[in-house]
PDB file of N, H, CA, C and O in Angstrom:
ATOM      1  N   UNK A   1      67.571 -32.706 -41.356  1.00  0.00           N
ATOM      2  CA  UNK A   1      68.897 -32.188 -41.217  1.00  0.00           C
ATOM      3  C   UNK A   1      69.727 -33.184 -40.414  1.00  0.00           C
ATOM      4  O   UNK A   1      69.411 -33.566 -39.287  1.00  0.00           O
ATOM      5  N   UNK A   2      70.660 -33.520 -40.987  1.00  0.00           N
ATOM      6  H   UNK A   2      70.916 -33.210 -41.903  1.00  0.00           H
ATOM      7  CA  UNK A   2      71.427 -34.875 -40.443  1.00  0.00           C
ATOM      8  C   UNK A   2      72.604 -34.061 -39.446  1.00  0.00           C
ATOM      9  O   UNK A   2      73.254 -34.727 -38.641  1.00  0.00           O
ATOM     10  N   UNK A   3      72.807 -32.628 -39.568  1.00  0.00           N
ATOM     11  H   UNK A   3      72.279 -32.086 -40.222  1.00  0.00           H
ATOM     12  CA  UNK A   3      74.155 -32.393 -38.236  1.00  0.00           C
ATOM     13  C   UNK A   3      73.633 -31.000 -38.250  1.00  0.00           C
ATOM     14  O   UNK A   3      73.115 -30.242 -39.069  1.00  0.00           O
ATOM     15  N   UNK A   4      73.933 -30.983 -37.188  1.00  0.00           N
ATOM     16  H   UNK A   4      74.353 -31.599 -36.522  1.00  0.00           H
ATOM     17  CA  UNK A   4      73.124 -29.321 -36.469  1.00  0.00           C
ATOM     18  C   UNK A   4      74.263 -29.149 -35.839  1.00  0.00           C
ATOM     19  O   UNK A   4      74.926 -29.974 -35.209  1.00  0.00           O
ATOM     20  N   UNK A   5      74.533 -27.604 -36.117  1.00  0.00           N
ATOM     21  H   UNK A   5      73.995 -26.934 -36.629  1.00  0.00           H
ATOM     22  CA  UNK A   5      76.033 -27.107 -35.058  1.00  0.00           C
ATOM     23  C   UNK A   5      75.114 -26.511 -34.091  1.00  0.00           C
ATOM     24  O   UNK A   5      73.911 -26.252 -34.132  1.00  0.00           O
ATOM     25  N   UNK A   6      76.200 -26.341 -33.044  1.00  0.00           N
ATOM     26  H   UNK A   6      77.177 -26.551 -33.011  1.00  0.00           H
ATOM     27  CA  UNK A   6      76.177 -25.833 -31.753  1.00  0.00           C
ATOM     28  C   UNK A   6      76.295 -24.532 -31.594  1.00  0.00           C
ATOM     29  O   UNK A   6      77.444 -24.100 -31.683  1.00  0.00           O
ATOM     30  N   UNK A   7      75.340 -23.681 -31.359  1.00  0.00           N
ATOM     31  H   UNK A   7      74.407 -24.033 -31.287  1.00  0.00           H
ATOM     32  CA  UNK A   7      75.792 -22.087 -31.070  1.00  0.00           C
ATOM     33  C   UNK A   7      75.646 -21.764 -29.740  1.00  0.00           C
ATOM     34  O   UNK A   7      74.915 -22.505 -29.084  1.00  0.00           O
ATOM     35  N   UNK A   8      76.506 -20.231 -28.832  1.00  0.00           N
ATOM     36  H   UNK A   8      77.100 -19.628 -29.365  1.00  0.00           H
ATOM     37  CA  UNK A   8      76.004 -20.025 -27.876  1.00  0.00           C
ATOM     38  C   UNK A   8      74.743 -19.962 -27.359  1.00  0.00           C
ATOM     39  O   UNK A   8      73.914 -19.276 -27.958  1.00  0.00           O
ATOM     40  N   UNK A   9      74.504 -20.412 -26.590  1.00  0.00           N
ATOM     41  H   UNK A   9      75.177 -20.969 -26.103  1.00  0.00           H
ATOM     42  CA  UNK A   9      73.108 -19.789 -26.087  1.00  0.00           C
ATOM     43  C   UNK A   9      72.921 -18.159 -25.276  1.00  0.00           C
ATOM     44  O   UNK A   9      73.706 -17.750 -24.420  1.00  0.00           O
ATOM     45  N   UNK A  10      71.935 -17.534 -25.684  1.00  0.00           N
ATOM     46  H   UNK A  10      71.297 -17.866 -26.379  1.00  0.00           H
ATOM     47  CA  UNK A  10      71.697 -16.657 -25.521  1.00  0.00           C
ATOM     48  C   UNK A  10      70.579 -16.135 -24.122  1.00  0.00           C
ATOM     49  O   UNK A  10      69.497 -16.678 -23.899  1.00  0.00           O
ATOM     50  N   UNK A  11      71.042 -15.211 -23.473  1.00  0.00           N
ATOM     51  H   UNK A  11      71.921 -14.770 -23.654  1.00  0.00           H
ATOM     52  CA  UNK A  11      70.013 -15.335 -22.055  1.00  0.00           C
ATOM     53  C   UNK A  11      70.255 -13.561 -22.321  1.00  0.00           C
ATOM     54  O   UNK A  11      71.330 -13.048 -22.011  1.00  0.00           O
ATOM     55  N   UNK A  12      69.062 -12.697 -22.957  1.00  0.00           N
ATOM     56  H   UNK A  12      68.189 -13.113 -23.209  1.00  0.00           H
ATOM     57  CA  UNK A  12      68.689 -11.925 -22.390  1.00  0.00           C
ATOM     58  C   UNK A  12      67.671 -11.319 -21.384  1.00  0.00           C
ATOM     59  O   UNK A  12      66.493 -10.987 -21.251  1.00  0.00           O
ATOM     60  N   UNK A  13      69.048 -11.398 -20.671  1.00  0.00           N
ATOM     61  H   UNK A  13      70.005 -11.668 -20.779  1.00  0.00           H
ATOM     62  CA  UNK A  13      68.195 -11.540 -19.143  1.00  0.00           C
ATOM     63  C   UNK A  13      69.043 -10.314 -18.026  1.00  0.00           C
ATOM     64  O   UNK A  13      70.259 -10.139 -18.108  1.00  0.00           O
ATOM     65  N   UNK A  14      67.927  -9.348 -16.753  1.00  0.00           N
ATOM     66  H   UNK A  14      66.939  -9.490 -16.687  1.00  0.00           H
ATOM     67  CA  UNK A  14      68.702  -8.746 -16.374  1.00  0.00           C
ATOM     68  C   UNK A  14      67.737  -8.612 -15.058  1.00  0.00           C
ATOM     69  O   UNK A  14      66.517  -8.656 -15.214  1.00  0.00           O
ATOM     70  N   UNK A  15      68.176  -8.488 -14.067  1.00  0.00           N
ATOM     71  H   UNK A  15      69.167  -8.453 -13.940  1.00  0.00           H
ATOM     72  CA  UNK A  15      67.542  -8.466 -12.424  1.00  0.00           C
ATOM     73  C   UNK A  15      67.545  -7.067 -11.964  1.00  0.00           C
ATOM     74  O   UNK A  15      68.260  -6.225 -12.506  1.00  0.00           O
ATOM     75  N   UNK A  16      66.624  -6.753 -10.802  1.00  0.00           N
ATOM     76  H   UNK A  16      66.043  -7.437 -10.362  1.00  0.00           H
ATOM     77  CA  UNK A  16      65.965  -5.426 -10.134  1.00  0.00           C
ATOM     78  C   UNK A  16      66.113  -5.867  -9.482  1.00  0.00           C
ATOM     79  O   UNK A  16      65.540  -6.952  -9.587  1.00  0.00           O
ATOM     80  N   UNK A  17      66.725  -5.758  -8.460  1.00  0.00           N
ATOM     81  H   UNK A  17      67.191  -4.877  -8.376  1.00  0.00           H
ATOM     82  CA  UNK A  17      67.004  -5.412  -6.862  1.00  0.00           C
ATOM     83  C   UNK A  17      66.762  -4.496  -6.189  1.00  0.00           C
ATOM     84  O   UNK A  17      67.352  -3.555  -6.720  1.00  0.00           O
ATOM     85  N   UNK A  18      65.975  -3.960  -4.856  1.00  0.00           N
ATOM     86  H   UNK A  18      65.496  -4.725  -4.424  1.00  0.00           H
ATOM     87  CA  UNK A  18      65.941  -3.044  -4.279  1.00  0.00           C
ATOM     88  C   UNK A  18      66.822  -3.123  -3.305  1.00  0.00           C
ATOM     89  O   UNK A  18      66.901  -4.123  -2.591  1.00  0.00           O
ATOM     90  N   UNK A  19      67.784  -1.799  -3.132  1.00  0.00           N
ATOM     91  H   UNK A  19      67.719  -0.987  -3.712  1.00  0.00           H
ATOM     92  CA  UNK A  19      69.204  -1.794  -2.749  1.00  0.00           C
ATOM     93  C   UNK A  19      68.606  -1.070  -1.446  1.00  0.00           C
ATOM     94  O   UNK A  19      69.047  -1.657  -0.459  1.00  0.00           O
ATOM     95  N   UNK A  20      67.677   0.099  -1.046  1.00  0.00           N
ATOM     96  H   UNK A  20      67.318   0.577  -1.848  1.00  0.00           H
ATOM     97  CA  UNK A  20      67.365   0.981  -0.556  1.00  0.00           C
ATOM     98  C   UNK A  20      65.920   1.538  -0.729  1.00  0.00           C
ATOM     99  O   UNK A  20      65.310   1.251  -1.759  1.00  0.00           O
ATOM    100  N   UNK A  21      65.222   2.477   0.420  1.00  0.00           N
ATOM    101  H   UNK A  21      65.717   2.709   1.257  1.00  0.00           H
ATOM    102  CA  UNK A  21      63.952   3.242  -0.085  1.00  0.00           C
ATOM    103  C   UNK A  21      64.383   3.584  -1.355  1.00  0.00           C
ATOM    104  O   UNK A  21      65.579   3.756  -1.590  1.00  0.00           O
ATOM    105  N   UNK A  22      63.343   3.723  -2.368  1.00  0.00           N
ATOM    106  H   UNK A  22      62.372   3.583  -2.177  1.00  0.00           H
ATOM    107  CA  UNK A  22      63.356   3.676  -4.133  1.00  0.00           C
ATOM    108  C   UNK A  22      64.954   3.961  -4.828  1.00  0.00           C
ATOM    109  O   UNK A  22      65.389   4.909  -5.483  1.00  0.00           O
ATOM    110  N   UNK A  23      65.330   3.195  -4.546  1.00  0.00           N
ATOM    111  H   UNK A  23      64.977   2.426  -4.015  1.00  0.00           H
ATOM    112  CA  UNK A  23      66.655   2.772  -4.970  1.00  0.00           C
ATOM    113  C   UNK A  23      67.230   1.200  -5.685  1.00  0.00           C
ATOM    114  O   UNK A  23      67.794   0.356  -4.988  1.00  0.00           O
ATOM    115  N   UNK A  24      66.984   1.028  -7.070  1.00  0.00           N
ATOM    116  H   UNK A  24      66.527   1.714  -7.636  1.00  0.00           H
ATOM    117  CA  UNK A  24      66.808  -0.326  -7.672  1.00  0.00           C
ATOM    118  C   UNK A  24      68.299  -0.450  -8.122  1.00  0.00           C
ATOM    119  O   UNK A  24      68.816   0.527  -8.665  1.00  0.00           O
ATOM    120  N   UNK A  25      69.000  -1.560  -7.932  1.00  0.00           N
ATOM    121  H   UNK A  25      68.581  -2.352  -7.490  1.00  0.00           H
ATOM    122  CA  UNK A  25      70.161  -1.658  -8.807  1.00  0.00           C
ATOM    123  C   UNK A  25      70.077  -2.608  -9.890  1.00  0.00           C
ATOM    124  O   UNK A  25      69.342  -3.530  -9.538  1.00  0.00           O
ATOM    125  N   UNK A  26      70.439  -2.742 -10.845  1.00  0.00           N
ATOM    126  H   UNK A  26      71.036  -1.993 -11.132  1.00  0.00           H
ATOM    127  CA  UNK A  26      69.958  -3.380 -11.998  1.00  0.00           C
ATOM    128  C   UNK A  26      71.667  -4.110 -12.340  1.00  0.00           C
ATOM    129  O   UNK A  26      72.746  -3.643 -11.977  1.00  0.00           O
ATOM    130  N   UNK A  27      71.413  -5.362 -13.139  1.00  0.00           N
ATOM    131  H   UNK A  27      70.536  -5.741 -13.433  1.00  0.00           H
ATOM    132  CA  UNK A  27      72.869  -5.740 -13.660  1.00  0.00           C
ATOM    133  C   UNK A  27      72.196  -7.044 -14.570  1.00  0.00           C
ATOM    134  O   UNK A  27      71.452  -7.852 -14.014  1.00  0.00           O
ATOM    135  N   UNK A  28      72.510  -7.141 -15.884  1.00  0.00           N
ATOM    136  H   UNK A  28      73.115  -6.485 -16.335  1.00  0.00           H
ATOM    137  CA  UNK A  28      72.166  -7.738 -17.145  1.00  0.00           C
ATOM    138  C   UNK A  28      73.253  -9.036 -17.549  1.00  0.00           C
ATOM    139  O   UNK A  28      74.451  -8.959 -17.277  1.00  0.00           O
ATOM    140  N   UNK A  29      72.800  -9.923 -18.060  1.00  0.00           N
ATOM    141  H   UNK A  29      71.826  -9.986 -18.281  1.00  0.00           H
ATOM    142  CA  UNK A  29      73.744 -10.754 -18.979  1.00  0.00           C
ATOM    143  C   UNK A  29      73.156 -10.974 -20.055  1.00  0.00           C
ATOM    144  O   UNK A  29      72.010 -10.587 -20.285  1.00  0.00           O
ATOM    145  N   UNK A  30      74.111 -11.841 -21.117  1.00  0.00           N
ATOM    146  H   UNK A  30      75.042 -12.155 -20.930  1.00  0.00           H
ATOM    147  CA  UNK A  30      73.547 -12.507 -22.059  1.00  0.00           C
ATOM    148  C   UNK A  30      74.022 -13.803 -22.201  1.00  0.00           C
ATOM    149  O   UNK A  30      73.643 -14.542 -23.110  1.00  0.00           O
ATOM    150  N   UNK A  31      74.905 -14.150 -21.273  1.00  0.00           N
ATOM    151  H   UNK A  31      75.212 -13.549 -20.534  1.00  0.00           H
ATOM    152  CA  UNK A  31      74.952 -15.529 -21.677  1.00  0.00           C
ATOM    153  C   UNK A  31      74.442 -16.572 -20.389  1.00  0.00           C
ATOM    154  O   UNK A  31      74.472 -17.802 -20.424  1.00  0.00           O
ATOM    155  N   UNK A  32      73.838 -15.474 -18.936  1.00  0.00           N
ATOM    156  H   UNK A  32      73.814 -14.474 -18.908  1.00  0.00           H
ATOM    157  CA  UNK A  32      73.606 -16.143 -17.958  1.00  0.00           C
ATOM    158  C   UNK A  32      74.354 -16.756 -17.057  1.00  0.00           C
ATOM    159  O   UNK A  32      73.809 -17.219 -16.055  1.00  0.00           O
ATOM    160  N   UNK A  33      75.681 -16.867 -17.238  1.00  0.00           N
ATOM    161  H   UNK A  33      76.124 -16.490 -18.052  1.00  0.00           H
ATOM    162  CA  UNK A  33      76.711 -16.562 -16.183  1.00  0.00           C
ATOM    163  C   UNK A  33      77.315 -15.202 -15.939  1.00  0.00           C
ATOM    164  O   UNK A  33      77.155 -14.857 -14.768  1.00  0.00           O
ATOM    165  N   UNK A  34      77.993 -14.277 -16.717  1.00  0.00           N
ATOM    166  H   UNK A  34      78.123 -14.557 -17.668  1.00  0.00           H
ATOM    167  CA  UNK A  34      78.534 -13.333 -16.167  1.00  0.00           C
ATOM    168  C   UNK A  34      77.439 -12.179 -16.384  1.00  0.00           C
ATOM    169  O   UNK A  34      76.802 -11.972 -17.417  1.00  0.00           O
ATOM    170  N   UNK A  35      77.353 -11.328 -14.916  1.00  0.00           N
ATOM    171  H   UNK A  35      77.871 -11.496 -14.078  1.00  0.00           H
ATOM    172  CA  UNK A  35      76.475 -10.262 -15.176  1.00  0.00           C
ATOM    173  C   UNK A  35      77.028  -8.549 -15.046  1.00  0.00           C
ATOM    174  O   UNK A  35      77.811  -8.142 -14.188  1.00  0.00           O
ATOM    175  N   UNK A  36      76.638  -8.041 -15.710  1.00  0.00           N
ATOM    176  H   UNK A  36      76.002  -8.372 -16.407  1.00  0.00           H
ATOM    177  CA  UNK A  36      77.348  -6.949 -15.720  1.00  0.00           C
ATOM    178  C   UNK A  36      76.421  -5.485 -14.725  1.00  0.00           C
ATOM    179  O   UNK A  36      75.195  -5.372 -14.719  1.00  0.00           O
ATOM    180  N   UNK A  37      77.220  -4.700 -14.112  1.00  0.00           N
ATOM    181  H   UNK A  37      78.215  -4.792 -14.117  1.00  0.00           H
ATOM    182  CA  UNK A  37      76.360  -3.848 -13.251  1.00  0.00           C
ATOM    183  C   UNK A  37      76.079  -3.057 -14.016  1.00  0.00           C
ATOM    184  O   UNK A  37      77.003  -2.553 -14.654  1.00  0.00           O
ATOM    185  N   UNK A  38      74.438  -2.532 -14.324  1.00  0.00           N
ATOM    186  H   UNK A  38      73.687  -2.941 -13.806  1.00  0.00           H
ATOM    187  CA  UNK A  38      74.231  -1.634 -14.984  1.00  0.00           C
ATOM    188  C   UNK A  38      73.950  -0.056 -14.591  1.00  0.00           C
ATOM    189  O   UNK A  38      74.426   0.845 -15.282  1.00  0.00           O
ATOM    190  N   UNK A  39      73.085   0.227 -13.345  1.00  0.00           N
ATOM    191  H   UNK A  39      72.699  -0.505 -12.783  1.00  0.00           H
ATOM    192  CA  UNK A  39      73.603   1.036 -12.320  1.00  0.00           C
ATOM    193  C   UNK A  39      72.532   0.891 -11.462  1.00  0.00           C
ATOM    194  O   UNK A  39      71.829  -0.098 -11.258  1.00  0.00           O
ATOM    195  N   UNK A  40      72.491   2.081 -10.950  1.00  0.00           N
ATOM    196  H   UNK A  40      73.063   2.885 -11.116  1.00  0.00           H
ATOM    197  CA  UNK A  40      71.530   2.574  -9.344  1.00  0.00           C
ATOM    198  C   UNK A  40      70.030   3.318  -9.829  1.00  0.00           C
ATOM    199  O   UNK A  40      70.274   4.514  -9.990  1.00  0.00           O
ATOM    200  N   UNK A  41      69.027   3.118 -10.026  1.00  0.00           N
ATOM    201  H   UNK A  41      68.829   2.147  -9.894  1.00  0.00           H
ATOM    202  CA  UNK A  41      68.121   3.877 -10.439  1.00  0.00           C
ATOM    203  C   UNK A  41      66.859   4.010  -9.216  1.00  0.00           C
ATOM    204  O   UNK A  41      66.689   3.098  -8.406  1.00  0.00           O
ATOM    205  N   UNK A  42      66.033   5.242  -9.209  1.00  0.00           N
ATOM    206  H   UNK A  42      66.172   5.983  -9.867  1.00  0.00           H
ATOM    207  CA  UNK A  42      65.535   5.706  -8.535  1.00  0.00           C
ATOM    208  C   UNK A  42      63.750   4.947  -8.741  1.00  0.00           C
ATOM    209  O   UNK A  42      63.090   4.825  -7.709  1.00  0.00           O
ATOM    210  N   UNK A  43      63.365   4.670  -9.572  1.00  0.00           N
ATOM    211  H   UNK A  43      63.901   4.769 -10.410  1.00  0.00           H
ATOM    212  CA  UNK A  43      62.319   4.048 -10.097  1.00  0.00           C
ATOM    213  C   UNK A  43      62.178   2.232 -10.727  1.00  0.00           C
ATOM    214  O   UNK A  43      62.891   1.803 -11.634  1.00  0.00           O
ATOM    215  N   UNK A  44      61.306   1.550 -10.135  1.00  0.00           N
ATOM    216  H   UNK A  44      60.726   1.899  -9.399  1.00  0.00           H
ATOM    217  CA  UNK A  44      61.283   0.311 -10.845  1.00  0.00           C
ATOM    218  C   UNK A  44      61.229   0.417 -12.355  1.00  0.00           C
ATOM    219  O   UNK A  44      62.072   0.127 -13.204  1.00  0.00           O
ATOM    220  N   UNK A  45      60.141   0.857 -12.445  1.00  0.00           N
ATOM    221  H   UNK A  45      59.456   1.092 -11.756  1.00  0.00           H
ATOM    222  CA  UNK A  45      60.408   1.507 -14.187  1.00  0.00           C
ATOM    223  C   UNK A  45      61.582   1.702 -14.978  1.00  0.00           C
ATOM    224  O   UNK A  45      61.921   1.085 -15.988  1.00  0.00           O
ATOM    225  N   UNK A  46      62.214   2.729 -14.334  1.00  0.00           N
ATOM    226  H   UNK A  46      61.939   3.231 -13.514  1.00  0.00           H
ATOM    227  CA  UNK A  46      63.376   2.770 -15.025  1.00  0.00           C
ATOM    228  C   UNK A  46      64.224   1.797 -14.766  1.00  0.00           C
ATOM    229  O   UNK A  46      64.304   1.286 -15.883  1.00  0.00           O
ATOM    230  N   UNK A  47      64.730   1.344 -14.263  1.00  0.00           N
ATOM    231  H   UNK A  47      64.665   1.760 -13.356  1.00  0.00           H
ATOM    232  CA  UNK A  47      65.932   0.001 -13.900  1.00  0.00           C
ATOM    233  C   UNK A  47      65.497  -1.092 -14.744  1.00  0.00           C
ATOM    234  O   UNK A  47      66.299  -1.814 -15.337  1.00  0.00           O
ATOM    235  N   UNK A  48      63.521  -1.301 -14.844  1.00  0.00           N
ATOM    236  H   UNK A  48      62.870  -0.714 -14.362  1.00  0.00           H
ATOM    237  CA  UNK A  48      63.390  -2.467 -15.612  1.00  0.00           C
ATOM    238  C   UNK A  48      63.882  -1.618 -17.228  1.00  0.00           C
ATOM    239  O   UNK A  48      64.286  -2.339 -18.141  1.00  0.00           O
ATOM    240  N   UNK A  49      63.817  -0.474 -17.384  1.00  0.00           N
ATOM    241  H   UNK A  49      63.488   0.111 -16.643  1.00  0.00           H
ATOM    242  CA  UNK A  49      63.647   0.026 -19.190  1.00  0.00           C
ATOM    243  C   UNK A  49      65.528  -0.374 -19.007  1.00  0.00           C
ATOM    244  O   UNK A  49      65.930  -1.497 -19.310  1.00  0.00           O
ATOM    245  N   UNK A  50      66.273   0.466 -18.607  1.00  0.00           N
ATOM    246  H   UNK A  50      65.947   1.379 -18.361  1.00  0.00           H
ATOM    247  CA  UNK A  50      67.891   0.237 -18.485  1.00  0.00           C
ATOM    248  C   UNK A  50      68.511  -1.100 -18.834  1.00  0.00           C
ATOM    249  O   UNK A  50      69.427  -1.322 -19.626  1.00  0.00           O
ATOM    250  N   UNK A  51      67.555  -2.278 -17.787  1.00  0.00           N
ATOM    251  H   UNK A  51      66.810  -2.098 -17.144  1.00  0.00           H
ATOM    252  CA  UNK A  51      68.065  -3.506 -18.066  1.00  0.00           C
ATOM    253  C   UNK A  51      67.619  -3.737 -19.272  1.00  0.00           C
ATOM    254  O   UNK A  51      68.453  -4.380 -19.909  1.00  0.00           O
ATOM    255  N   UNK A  52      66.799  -3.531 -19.790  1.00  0.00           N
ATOM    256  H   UNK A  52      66.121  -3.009 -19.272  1.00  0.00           H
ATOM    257  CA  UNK A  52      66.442  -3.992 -20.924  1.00  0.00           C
ATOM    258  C   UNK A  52      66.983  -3.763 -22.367  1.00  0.00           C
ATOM    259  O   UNK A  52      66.955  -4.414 -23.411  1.00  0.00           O
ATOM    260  N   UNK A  53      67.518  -2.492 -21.957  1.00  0.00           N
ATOM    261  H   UNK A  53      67.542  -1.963 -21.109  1.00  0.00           H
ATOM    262  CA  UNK A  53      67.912  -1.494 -23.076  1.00  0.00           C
ATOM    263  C   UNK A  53      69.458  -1.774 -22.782  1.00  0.00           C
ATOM    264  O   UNK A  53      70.109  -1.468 -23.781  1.00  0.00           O
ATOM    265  N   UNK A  54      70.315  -2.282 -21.681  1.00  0.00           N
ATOM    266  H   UNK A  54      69.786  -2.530 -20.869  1.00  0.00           H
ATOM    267  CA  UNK A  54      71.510  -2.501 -21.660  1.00  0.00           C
ATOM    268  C   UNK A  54      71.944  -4.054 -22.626  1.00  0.00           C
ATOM    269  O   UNK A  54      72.839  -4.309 -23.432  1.00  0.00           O
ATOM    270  N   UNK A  55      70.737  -4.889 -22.016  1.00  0.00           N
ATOM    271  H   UNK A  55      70.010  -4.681 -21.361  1.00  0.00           H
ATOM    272  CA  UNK A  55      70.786  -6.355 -22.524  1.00  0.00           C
ATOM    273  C   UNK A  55      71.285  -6.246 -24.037  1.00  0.00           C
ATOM    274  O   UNK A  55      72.296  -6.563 -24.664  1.00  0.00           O
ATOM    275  N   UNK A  56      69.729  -5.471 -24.373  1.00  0.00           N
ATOM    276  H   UNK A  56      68.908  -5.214 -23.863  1.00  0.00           H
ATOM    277  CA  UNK A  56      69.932  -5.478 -25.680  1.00  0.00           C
ATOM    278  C   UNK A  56      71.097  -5.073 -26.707  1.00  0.00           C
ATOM    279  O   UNK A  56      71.345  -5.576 -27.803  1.00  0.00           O
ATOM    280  N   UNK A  57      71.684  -4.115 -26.099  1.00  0.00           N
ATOM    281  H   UNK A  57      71.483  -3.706 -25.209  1.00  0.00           H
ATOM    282  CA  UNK A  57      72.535  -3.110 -27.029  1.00  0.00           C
ATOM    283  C   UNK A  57      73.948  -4.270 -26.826  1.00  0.00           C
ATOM    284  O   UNK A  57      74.828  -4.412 -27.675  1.00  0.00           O
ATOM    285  N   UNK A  58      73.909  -4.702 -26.053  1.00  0.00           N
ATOM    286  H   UNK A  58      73.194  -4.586 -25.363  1.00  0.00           H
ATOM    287  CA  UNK A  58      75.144  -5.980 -25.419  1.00  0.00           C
ATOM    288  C   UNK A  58      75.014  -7.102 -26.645  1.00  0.00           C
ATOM    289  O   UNK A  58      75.919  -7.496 -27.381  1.00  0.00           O
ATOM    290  N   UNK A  59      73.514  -7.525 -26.641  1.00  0.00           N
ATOM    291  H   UNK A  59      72.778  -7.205 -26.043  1.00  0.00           H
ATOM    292  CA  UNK A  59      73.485  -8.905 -27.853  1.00  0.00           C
ATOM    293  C   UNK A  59      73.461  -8.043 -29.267  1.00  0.00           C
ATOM    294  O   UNK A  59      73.915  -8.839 -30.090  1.00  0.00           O
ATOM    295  N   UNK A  60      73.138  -6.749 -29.983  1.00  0.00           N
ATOM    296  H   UNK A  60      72.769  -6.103 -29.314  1.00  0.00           H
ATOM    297  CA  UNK A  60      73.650  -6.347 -31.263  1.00  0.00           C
ATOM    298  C   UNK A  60      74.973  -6.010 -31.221  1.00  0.00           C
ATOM    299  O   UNK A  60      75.620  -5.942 -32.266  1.00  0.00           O
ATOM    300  N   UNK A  61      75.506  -5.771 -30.066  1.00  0.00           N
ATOM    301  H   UNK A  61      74.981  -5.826 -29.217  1.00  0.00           H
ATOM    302  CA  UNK A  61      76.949  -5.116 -30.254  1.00  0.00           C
ATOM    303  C   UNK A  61      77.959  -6.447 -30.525  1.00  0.00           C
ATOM    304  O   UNK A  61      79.066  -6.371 -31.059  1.00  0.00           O
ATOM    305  N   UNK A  62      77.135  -8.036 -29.890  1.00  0.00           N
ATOM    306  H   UNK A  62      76.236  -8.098 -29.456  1.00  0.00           H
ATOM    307  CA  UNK A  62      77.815  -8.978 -30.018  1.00  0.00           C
ATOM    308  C   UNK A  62      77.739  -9.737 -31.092  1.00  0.00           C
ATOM    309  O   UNK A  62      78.593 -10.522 -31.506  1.00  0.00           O
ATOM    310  N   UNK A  63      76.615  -9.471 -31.579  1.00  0.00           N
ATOM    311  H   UNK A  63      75.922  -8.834 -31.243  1.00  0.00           H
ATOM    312  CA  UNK A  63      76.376 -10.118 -32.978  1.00  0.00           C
ATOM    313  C   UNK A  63      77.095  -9.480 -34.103  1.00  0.00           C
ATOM    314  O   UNK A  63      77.446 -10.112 -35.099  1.00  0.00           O
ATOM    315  N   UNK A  64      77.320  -8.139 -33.917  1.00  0.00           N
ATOM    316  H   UNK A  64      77.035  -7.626 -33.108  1.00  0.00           H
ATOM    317  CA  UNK A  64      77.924  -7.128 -35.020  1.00  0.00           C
ATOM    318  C   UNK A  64      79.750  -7.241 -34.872  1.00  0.00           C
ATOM    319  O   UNK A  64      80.632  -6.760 -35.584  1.00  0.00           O
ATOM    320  N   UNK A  65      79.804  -7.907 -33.897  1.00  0.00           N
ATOM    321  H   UNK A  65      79.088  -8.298 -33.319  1.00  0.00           H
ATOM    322  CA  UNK A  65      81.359  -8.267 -34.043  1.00  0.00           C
ATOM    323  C   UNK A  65      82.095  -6.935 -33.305  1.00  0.00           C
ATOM    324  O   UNK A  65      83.258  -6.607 -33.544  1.00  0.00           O
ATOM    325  N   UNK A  66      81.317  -6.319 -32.483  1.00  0.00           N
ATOM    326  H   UNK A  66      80.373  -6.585 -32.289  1.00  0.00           H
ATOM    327  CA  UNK A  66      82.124  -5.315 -31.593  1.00  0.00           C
ATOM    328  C   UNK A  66      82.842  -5.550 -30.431  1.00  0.00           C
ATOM    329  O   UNK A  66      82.573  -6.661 -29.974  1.00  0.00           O
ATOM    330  N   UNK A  67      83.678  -4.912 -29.760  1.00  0.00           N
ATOM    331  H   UNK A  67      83.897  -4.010 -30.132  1.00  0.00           H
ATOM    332  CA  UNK A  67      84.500  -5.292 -28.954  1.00  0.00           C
ATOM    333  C   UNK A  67      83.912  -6.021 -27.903  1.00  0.00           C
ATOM    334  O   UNK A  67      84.666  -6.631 -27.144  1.00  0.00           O
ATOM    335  N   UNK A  68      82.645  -6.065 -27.723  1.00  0.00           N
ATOM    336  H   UNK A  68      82.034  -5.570 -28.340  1.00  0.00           H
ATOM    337  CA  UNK A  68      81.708  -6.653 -26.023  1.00  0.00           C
ATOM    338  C   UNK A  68      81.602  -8.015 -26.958  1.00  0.00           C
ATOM    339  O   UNK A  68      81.018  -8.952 -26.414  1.00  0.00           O
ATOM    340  N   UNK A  69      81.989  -8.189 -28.013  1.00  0.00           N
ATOM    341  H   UNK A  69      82.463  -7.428 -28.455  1.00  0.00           H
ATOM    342  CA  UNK A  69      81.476  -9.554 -28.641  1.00  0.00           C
ATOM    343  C   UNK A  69      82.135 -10.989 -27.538  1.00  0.00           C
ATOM    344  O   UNK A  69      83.127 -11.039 -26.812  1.00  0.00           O
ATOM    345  N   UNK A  70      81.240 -11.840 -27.798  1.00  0.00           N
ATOM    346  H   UNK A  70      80.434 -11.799 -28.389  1.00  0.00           H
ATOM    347  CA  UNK A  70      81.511 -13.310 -27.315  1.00  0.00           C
ATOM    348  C   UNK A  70      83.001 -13.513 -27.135  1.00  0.00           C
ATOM    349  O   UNK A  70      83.827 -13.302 -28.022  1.00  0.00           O
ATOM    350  N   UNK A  71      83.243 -13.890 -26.060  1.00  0.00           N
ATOM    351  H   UNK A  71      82.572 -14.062 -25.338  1.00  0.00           H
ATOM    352  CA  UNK A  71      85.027 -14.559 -25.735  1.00  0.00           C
ATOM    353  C   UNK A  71      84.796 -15.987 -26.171  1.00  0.00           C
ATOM    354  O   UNK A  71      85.717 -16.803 -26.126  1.00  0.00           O
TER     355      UNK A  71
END
C-alpha cells in the first residue's frame, strides 16, 4: 500500500479513583486527552463495569455519527 491515511486514534480508556471509604469516582475518554466524569460509585466493581460501559457507548455513539461524535 503506497499511502495510508491518517485516522484518529482511539484510547478506550477510563480511571478508578478512590475519592473516600468505598467511594470510587470514575471518568473515561476516548481519545486520551479529554476525560469525561462518569460518576461516584460505591464498589470497585462497579466504577470499573461503568467505566467501561461509559467508554464504550461514547466510541459506538462516535462511530455512528451521533452528537458525542469526534470534533
Amino acid at each position: 500500500m503506497s499511502g495510508q491515511s491518517k485516522s484518529p486514534a482511539c484510547y478506550l480508556r477510563w480511571t478508578v479513583q478512590k475519592v473516600a471509604d468505598r467511594m470510587y469516582a470514575v471518568a473515561a475518554t476516548i481519545d486520551g486527552i479529554e476525560y469525561d466524569f462518569v460518576g461516584n460509585y460505591k464498589s470497585i466493581r462497579d466504577a470499573q463495569k461503568a467505566g467501561r460501559r461509559y467508554a464504550t457507548d461514547l466510541m459506538h455513539n462516535s462511530m455512528s455519527g451521533g452528537q458525542l461524535a469526534f470534533k
